[in-house]
py3Dmol code that shows the C-alpha trace and the ligand (Angstrom):
import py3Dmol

protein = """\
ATOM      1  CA  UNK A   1       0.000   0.000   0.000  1.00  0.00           C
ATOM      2  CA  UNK A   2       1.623   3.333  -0.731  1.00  0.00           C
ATOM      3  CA  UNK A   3       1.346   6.377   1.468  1.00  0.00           C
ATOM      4  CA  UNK A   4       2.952   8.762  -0.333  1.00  0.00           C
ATOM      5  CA  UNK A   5       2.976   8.049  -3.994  1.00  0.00           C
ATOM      6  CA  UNK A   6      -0.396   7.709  -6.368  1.00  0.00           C
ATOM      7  CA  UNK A   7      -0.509   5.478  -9.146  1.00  0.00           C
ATOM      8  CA  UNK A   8      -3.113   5.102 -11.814  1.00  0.00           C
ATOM      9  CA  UNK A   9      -3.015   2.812 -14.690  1.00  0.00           C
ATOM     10  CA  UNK A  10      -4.827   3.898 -18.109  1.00  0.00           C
ATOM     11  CA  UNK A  11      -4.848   3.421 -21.522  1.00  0.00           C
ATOM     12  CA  UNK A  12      -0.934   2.778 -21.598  1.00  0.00           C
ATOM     13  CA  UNK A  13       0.417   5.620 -19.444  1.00  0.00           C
ATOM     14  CA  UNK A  14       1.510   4.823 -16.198  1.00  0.00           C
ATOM     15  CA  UNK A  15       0.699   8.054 -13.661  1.00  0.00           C
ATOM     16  CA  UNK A  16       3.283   7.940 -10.361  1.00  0.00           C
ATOM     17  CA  UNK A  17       2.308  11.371  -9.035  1.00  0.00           C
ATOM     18  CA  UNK A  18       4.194  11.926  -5.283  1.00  0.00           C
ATOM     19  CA  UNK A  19       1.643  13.221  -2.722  1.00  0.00           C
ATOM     20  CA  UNK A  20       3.043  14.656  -0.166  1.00  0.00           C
ATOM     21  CA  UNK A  21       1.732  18.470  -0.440  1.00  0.00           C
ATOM     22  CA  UNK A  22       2.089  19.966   2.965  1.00  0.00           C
ATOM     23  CA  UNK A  23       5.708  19.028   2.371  1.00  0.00           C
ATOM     24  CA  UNK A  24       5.473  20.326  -0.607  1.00  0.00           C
ATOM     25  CA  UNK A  25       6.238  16.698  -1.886  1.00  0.00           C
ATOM     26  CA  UNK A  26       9.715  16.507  -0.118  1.00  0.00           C
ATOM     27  CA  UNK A  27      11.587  13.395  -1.027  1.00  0.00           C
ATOM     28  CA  UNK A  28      11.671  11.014   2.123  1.00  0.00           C
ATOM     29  CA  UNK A  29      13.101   7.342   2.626  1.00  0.00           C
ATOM     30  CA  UNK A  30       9.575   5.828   2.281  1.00  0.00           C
ATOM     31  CA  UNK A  31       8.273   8.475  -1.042  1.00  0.00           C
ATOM     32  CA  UNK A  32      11.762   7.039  -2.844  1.00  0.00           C
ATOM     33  CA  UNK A  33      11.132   3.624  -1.759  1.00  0.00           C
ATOM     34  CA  UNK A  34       7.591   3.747  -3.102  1.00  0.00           C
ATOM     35  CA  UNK A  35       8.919   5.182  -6.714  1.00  0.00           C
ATOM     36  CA  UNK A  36      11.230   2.818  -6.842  1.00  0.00           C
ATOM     37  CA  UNK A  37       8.401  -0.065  -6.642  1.00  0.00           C
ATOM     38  CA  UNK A  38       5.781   1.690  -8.673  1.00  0.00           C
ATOM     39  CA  UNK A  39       8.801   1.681 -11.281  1.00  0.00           C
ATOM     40  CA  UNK A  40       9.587  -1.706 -10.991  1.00  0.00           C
ATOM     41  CA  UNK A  41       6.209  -2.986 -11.335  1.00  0.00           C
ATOM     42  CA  UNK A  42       5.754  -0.842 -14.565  1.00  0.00           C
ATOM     43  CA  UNK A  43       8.469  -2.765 -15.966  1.00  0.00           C
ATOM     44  CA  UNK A  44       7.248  -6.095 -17.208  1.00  0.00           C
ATOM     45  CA  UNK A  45       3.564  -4.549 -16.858  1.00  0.00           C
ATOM     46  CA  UNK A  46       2.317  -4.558 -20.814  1.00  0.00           C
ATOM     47  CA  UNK A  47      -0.022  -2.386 -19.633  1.00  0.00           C
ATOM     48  CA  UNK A  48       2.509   0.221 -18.921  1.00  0.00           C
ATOM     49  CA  UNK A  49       3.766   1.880 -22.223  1.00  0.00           C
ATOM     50  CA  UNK A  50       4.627   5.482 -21.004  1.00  0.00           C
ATOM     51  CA  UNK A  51       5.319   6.556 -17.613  1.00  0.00           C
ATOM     52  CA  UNK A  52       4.320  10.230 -16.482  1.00  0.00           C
ATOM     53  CA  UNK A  53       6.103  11.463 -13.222  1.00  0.00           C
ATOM     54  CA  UNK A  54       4.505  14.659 -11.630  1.00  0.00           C
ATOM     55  CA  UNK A  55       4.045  16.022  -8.014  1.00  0.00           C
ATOM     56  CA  UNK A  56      -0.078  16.576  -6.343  1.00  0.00           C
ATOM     57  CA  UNK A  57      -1.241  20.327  -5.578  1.00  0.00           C
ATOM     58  CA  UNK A  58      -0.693  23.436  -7.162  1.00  0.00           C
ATOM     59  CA  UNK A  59       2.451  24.488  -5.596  1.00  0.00           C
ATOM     60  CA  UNK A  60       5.254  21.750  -6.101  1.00  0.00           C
ATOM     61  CA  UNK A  61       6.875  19.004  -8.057  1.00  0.00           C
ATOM     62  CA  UNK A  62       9.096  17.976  -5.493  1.00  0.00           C
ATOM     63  CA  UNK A  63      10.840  20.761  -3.334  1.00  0.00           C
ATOM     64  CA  UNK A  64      13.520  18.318  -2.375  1.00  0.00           C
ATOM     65  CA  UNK A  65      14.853  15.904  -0.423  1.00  0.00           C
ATOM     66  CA  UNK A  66      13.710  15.771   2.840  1.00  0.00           C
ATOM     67  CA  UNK A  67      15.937  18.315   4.781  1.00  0.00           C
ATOM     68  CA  UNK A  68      14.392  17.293   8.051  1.00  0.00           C
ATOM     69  CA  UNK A  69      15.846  13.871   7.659  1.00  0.00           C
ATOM     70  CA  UNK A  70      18.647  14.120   6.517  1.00  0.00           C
ATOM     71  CA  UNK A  71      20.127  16.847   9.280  1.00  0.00           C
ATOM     72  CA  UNK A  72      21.668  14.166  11.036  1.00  0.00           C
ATOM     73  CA  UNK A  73      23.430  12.387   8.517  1.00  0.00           C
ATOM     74  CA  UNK A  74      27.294  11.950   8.935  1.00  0.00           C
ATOM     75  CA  UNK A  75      29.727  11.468   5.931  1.00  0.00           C
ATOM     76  CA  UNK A  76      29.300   7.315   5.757  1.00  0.00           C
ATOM     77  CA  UNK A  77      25.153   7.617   5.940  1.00  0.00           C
ATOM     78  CA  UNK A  78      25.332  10.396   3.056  1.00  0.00           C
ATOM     79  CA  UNK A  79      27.461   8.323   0.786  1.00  0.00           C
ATOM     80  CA  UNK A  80      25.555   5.331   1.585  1.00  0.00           C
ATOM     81  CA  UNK A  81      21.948   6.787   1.043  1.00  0.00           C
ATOM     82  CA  UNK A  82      22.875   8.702  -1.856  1.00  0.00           C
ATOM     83  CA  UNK A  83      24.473   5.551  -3.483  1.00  0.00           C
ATOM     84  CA  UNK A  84      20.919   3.772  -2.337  1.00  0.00           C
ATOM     85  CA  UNK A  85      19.388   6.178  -4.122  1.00  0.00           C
ATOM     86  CA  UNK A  86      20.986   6.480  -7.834  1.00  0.00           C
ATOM     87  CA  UNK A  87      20.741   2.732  -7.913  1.00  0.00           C
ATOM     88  CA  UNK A  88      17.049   2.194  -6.940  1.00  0.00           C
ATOM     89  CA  UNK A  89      15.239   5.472  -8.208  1.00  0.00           C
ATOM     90  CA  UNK A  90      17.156   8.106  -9.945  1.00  0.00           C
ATOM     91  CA  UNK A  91      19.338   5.471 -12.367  1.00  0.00           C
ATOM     92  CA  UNK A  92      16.491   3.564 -12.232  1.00  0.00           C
ATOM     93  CA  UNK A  93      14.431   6.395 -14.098  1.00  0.00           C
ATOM     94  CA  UNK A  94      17.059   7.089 -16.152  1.00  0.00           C
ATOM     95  CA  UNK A  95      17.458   3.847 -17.838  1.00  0.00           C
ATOM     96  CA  UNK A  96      13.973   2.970 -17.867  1.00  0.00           C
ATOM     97  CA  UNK A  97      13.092   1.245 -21.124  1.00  0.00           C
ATOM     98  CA  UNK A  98       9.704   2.957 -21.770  1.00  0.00           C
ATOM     99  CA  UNK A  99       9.944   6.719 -22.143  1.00  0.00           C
ATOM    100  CA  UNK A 100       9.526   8.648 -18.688  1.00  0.00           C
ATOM    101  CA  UNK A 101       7.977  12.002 -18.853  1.00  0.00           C
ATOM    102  CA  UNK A 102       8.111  14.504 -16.136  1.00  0.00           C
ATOM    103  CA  UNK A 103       5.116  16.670 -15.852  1.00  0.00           C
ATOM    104  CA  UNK A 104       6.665  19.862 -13.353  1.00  0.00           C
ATOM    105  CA  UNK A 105       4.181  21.147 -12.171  1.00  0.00           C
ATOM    106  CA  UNK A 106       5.780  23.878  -9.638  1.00  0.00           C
ATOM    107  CA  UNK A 107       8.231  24.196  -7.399  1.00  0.00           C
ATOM    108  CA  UNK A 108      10.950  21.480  -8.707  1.00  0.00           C
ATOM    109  CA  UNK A 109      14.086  22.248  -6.163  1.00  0.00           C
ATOM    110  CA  UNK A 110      17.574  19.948  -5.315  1.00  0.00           C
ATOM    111  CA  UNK A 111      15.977  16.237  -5.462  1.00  0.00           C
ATOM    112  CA  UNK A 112      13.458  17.564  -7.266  1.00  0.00           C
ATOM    113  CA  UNK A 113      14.760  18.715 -10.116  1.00  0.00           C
ATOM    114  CA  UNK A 114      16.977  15.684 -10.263  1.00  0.00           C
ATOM    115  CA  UNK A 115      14.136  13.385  -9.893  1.00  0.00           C
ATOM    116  CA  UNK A 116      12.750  15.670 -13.163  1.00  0.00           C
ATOM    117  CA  UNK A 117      16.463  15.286 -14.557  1.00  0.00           C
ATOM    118  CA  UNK A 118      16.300  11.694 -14.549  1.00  0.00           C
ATOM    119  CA  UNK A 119      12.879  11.311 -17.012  1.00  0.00           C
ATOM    120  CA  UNK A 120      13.869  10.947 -20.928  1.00  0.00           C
ATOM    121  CA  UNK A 121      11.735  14.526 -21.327  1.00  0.00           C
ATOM    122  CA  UNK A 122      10.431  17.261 -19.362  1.00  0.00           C
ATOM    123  CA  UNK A 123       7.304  19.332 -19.713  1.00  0.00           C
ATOM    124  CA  UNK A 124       6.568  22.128 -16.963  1.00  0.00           C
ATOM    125  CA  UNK A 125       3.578  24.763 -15.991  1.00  0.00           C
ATOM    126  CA  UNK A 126       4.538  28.773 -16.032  1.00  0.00           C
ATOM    127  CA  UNK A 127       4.089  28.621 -12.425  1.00  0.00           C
ATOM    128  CA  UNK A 128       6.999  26.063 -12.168  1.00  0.00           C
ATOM    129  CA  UNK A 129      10.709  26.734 -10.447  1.00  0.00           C
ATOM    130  CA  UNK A 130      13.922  24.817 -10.701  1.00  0.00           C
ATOM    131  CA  UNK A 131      17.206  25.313  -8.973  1.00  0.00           C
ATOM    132  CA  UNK A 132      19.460  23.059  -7.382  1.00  0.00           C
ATOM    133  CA  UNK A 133      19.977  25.283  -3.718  1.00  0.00           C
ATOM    134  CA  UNK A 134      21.981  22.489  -2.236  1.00  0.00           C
ATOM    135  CA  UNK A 135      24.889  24.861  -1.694  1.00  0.00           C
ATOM    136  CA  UNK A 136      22.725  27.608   0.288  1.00  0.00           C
ATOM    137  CA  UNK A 137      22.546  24.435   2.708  1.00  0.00           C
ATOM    138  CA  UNK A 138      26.516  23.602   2.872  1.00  0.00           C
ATOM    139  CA  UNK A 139      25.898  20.563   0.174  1.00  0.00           C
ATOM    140  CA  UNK A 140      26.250  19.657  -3.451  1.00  0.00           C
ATOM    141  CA  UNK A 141      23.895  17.816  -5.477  1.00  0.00           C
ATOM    142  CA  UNK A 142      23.739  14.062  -4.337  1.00  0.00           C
ATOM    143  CA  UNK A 143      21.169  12.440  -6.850  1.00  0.00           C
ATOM    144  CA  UNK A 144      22.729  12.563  -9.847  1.00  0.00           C
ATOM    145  CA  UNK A 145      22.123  16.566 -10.104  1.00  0.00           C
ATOM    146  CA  UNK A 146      26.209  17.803 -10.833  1.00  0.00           C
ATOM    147  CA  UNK A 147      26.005  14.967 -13.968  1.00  0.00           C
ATOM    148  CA  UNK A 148      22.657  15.542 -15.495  1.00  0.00           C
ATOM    149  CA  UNK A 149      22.344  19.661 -15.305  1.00  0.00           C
ATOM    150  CA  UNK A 150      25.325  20.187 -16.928  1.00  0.00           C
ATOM    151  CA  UNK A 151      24.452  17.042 -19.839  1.00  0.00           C
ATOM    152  CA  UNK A 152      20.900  19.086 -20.164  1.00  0.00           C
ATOM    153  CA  UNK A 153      22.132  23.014 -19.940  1.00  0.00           C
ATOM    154  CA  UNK A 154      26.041  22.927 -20.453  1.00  0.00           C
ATOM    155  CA  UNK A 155      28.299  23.175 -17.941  1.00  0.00           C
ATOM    156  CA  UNK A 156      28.571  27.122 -17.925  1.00  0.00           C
ATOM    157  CA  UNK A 157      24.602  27.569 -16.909  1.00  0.00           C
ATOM    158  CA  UNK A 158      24.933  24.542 -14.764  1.00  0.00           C
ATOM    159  CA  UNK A 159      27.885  25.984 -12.974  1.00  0.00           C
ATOM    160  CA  UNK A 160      25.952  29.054 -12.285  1.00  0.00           C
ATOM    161  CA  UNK A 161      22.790  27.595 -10.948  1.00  0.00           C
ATOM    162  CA  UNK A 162      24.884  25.777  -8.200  1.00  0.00           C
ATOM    163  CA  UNK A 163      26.816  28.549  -7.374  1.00  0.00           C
ATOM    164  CA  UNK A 164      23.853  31.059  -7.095  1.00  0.00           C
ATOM    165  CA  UNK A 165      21.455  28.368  -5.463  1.00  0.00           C
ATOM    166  CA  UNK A 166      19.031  30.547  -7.466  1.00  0.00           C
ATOM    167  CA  UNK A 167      15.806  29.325  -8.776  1.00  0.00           C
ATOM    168  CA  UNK A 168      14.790  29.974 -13.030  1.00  0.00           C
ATOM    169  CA  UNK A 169      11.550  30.303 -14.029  1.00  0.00           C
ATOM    170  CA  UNK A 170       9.430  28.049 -16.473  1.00  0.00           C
ATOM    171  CA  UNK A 171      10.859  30.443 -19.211  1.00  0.00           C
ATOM    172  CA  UNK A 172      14.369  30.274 -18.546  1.00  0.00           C
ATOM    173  CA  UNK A 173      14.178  26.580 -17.776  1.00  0.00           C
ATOM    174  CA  UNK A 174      13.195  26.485 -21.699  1.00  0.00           C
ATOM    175  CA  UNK A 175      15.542  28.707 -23.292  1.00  0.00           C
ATOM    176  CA  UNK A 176      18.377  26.600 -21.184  1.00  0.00           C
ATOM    177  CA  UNK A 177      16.508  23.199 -22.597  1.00  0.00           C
ATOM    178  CA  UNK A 178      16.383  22.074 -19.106  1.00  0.00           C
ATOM    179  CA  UNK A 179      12.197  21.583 -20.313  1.00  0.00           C
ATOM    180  CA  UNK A 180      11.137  20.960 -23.350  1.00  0.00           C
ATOM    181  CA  UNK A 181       7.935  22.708 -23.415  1.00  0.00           C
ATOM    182  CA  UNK A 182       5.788  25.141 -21.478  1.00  0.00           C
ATOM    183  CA  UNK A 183       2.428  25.155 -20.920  1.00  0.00           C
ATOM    184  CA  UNK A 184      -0.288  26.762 -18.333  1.00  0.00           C
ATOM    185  CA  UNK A 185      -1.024  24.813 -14.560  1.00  0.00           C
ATOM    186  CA  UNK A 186      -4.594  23.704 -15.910  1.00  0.00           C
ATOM    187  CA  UNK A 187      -2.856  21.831 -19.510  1.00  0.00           C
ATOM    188  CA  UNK A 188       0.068  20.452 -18.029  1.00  0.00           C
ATOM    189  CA  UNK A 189      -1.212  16.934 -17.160  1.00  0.00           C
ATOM    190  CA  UNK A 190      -2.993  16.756 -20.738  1.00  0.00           C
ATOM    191  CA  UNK A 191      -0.263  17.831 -22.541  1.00  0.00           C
ATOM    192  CA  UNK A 192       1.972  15.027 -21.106  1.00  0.00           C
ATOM    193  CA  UNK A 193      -0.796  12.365 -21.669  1.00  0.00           C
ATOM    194  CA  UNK A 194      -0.532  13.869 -25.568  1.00  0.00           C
ATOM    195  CA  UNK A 195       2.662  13.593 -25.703  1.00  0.00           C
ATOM    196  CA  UNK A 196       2.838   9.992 -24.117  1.00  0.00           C
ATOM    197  CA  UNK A 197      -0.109   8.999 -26.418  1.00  0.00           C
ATOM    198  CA  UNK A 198       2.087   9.914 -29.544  1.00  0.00           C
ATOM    199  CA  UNK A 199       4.900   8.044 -27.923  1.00  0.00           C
ATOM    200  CA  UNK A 200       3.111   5.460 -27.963  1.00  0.00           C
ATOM    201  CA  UNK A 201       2.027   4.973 -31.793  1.00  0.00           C
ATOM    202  CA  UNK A 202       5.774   3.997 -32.013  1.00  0.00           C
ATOM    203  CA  UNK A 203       7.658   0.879 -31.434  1.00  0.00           C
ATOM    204  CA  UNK A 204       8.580   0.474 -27.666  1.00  0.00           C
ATOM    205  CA  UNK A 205      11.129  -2.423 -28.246  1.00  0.00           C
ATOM    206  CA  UNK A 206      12.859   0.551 -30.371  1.00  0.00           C
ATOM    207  CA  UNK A 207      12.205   3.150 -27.855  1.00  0.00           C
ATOM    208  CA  UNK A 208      13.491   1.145 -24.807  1.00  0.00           C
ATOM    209  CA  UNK A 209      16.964   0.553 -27.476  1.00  0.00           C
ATOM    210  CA  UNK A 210      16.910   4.308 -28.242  1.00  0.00           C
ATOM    211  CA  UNK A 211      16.736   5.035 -24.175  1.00  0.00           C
ATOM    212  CA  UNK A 212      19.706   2.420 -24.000  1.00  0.00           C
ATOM    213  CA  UNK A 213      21.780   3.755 -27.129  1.00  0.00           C
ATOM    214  CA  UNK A 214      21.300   7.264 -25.810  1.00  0.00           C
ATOM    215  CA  UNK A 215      22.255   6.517 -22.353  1.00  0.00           C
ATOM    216  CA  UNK A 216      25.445   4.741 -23.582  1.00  0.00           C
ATOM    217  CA  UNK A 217      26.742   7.711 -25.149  1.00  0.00           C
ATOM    218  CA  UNK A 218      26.746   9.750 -21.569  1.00  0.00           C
ATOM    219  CA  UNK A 219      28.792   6.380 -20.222  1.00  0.00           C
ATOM    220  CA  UNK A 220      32.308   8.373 -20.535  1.00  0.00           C
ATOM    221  CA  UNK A 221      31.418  10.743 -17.795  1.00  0.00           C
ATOM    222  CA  UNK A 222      29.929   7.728 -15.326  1.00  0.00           C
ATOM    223  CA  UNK A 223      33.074   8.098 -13.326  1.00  0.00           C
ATOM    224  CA  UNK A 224      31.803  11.523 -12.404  1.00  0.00           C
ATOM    225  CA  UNK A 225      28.505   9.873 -10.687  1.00  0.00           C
ATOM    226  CA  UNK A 226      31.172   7.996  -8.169  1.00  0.00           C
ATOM    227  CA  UNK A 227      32.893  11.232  -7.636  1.00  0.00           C
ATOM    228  CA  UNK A 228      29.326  13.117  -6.474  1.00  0.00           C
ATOM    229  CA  UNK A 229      28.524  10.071  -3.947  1.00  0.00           C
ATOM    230  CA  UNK A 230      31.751  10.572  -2.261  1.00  0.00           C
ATOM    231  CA  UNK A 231      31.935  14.394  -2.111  1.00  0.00           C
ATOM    232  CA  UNK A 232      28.547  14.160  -1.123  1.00  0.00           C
ATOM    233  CA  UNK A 233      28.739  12.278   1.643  1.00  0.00           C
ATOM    234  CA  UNK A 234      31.922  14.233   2.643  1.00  0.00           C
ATOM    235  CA  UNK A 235      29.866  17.601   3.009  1.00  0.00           C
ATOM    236  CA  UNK A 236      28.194  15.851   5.445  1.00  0.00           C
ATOM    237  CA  UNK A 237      31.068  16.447   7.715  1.00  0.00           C
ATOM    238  CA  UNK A 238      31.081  20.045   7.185  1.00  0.00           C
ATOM    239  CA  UNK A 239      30.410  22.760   9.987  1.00  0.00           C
ATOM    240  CA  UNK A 240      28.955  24.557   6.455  1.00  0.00           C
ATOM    241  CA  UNK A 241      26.722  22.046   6.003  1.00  0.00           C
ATOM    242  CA  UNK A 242      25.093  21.948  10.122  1.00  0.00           C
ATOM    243  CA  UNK A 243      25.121  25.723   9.715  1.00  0.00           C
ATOM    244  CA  UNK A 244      22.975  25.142   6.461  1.00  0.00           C
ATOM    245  CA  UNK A 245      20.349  22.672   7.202  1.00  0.00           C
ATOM    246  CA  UNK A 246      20.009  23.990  10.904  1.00  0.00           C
ATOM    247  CA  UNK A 247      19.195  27.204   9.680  1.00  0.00           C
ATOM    248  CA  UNK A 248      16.759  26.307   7.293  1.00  0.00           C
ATOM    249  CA  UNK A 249      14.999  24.942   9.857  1.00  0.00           C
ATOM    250  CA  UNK A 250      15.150  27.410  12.058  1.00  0.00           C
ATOM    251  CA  UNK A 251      13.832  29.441   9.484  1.00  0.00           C
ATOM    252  CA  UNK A 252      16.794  31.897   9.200  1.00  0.00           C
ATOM    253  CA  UNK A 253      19.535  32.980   6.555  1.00  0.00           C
ATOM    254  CA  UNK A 254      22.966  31.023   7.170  1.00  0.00           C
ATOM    255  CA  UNK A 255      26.233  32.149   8.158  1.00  0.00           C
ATOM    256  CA  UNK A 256      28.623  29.700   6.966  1.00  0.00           C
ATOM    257  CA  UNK A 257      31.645  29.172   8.658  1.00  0.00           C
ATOM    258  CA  UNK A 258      33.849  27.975   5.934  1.00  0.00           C
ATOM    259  CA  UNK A 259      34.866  24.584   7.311  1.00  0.00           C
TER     260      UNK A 259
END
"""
ligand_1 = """\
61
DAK
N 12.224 19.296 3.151
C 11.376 19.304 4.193
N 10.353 20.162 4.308
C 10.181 21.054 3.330
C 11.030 21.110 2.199
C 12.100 20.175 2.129
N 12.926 20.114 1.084
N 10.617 22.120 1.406
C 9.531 22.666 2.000
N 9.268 22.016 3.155
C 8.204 22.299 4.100
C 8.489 23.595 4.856
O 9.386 23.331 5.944
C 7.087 23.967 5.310
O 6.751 23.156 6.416
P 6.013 23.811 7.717
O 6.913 24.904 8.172
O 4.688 24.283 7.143
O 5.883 22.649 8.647
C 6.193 23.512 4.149
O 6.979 22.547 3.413
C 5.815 24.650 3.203
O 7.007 25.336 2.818
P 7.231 26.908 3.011
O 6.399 27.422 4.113
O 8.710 27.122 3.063
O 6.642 27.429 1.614
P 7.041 28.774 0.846
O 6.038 28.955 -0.220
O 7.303 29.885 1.808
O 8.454 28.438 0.163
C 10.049 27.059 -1.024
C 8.545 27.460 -0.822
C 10.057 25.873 -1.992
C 10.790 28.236 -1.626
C 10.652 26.696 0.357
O 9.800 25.698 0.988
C 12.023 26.132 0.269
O 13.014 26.848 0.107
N 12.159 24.790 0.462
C 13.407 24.127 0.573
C 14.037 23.976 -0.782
C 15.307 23.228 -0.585
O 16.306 23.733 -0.130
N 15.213 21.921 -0.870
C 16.230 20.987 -0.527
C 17.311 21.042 -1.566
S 18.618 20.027 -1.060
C 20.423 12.899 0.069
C 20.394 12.988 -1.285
C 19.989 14.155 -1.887
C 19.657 15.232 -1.113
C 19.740 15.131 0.256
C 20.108 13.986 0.862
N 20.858 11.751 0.707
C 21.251 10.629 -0.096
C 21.006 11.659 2.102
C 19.197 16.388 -1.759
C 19.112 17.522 -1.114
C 18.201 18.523 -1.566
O 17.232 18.289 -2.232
"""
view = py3Dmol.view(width=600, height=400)
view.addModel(protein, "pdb")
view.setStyle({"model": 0}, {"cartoon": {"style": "trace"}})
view.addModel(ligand_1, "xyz")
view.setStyle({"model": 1}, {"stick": {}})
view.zoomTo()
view.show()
């Protein structure tokens, strides 16, 4: 039974929407463990041709991970969740062999956005918001996010939206290509169950090979997936990074101390 996570099955397309609103859909251990088995049922499920990802209310995609559990964390736990985590949702996504469409339909921040990263093609609302703000909170990226921004936008927009911490808007997210298209709140959901439709007309044996053939091309840079687990997990060690999630919580600006 899942708490967090919707499914609904119809006419081919697969709907995983997280629900979670008054978190604004935050990413917890039990919401990632429920993607991960929505995805793996969809798998062998003929009944599944097109999966659309998208987050429940008005306000959010997925504002992140979950910073109220992850405070805690020391180095080992961060290296050892994040690892969890490429392998059983985010890579998971990634190389899913039927197309994967994420629907963003607001706020789409840190785990967010790299749960959007991870689907084949994005579509968002002009209310929506993207930024990786892991840095504001004495972190970097731990889901994939300092690989797949910079494969989407380059690495020179990538480099400044993890610097500034700063959010883009709908717009900007399409001039960048981070989304493909942009349509209004009200559309959003039929606009990705047009697209999947005309997915659909085509072969999915040759779309799960395209997914694969595609994939293999970004294989050169895999290395640099290792390299974010590890420096991940290392900011957990940081004064920066207590000072960062602490005051978040307590609702304040930081003041990093630099170590
Ligand atoms: N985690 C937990 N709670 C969150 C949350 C989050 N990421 N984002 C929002 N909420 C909660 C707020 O605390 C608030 O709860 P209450 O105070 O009502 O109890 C509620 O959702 C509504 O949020 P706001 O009151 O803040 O709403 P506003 O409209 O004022 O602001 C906002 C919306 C999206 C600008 C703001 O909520 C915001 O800045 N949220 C945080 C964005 C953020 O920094 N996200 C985290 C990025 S870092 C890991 C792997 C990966 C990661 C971490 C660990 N491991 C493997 C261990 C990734 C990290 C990230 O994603």
């Amino acid at each position: 039974m899942m708490e967090h996570v919707i499914v609904e099955i119809n006419e081919g397309i697969a709907l995983v929407m997280i629900n979670r609103p008054k978190q604004l859909n935050a990413l917890n251990k039990q919401t990632l463990e429920e993607i991960a088995v929505a995805f793996e049922a969809f798998r062998d499920n003929n009944d599944v041709k097109v999966v659309i990802l998208t987050g429940s209310g008005e306000k959010a995609f997925v504002a992140g991970a979950d910073i109220k559990e992850f405070v805690d964390f020391n180095g080992e736990q961060g290296t050892e969740l994040a690892k969890t985590g490429h392998m059983t949702v985010f890579n998971i996504i990634e190389e899913f062999p039927k197309p994967v469409i994420a629907a963003v339909n607001g706020f789409a921040l840190g785990g967010g956005l790299e749960l959007a990263m991870s689907a084949h093609v994005r579509i968002a609302s002009t209310n929506a918001r993207m930024g990786l703000p892991e840095t504001s909170l004495g972190l970097i990226p731990g889901y994939g996010g300092t690989q797949r921004l910079p494969q989407l936008i380059g690495k020179g927009r990538a480099f400044e939206m993890l610097f500034s911490a700063k959010m883009i808007d709908a717009e900007t997210a399409l001039n960048y290509g981070l989304v493909n298209h942009v349509v209004a709140q009200e559309v959003l959901l039929e606009t990705a169950q047009k697209m999947a439709s005309s997915f659909m007309k085509n072969s999915i044996v040759a779309m799960g090979l395209a997914i694969e053939a595609v994939n293999a091309g970004m294989l050169e840079g895999a290395i640099g997936y290792d390299v974010e687990v590890q420096a991940f997990g290392d900011c957990f060690e940081t004064e920066d990074f207590k000072e960062g999630t602490t005051a978040f919580l307590e609702k304040r600006k930081p003041t990093f101390p630099g170590a």
